[in-house]
Structures are given as C-alpha cells and as structure tokens.
C-alpha positions in Angstrom: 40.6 385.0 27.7 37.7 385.1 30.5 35.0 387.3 31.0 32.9 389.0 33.4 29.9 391.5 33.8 29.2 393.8 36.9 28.3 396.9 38.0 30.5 399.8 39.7 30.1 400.7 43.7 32.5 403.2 43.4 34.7 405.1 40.7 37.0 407.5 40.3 39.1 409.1 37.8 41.8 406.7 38.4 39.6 403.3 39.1 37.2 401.6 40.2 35.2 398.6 42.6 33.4 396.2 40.7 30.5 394.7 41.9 30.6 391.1 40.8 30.7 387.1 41.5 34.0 387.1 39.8 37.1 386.5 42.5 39.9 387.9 40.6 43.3 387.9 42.0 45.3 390.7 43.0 47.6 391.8 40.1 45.2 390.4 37.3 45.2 392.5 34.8 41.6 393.6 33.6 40.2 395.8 30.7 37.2 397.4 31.7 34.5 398.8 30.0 32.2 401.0 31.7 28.4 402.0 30.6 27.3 404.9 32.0 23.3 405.6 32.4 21.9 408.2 30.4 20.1 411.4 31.5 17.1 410.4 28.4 15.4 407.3 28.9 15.5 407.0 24.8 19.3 407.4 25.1 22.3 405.2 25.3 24.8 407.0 28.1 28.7 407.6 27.6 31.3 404.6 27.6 34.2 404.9 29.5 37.4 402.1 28.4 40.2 401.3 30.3 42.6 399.1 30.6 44.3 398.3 34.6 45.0 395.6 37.4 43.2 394.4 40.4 44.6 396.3 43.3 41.7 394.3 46.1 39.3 391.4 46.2 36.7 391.1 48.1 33.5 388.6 48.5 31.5 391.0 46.6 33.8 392.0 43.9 37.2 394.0 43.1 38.8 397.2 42.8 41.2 397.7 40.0 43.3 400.5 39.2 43.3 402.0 35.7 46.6 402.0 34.0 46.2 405.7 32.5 42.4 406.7 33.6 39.3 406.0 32.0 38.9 407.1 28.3 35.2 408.3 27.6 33.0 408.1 24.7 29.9 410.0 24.1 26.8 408.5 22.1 26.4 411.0 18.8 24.2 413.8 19.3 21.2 414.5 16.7 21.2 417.7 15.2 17.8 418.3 15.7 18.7 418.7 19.3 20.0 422.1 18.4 16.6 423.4 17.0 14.7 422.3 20.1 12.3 424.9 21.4 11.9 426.1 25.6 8.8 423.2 26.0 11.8 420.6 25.0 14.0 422.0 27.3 12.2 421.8 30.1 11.0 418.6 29.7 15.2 417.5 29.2 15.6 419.3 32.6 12.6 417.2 34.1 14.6 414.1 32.5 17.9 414.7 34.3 16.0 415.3 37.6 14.7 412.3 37.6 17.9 410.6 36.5 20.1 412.0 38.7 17.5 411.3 41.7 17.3 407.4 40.8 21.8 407.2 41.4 21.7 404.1 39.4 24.6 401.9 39.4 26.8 401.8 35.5 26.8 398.4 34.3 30.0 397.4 33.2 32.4 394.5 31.3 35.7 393.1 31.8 38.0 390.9 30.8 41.2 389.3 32.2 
C-alpha cells in the first residue's frame, strides 16, 4: 500500500483536488483523510474520511471523487466551554475572525 500527503485546492461534498507531487492514475482508488484547520489556535479542527477514486491528474496533483461523501469527525469539546463567561466569548469571536481571514489550506493523507 503507498502513501501520500497533500493539501486540498478545492472540495466539495462529493470530492476533492489534491495538491500534491503524487501522479496517481485515473481510476486509482484512494482513501482520503482530510484535516480541517481549527477556528482556536489551541485546538485540533474536525477530520473528514473517505474513501473514492481519482477522477483527473494533473502536474500539481489530483481530484478524486468520494465514493459516498466525506464522513466528519469533531475533536471533543470540554465542558468547561459551556461555563464560559461574555469576555471568553468575545475573544472566541476574535479567534474565528482571524481564522476565517487567513483561508488556510486542510492538510490531508491518502492512500492507494
């Protein structure tokens, strides 16, 4: 079984292009794991699976269909989150500005 790391230029409920030295073939058949960037800088983000096959191949990468779409799962959330006060709220807002202005790129892995 190969390998590979990347990071997504585009996706979409049902797939996505992989950014990547790895030439795959058209037709491989790839499962993909996805990390998603968090909106906290102390968190880890949400991790998308799924399993598909490469639909284009490019210089720069691939894009690969997912089989049944991506499933997703979420990092556990503390329960001291729920006894935050406004001043920690507003900071978390701050956060996700700042997140959401930087549009980084998930990171992801596969394998063939």
């Amino acid at each position: 079984m190969s390998r590979g790391e990347g990071y997504t230029r585009d996706i979409s409920p049902s797939g996505v292009f992989v950014l990547t030295d790895n030439r795959l073939p058209l037709g491989t058949t790839v499962k993909l794991e996805v990390f998603l960037p968090s909106t906290r800088k102390e968190a880890s983000g949400a991790l998308m699976r799924t399993r598909g096959h490469v639909v284009r191949s490019e210089q720069l990468g691939f894009a690969a269909v997912a089989e049944m779409g991506f499933r997703m799962q979420f990092p556990g959330i503390a329960s001291s989150r729920r006894s935050r006060g406004k001043s920690d709220n507003a900071k978390q807002d701050a956060s996700r500005e700042e997140a959401s202005d930087e549009r980084r790129n998930a990171s992801l892995r596969f394998w063939m």
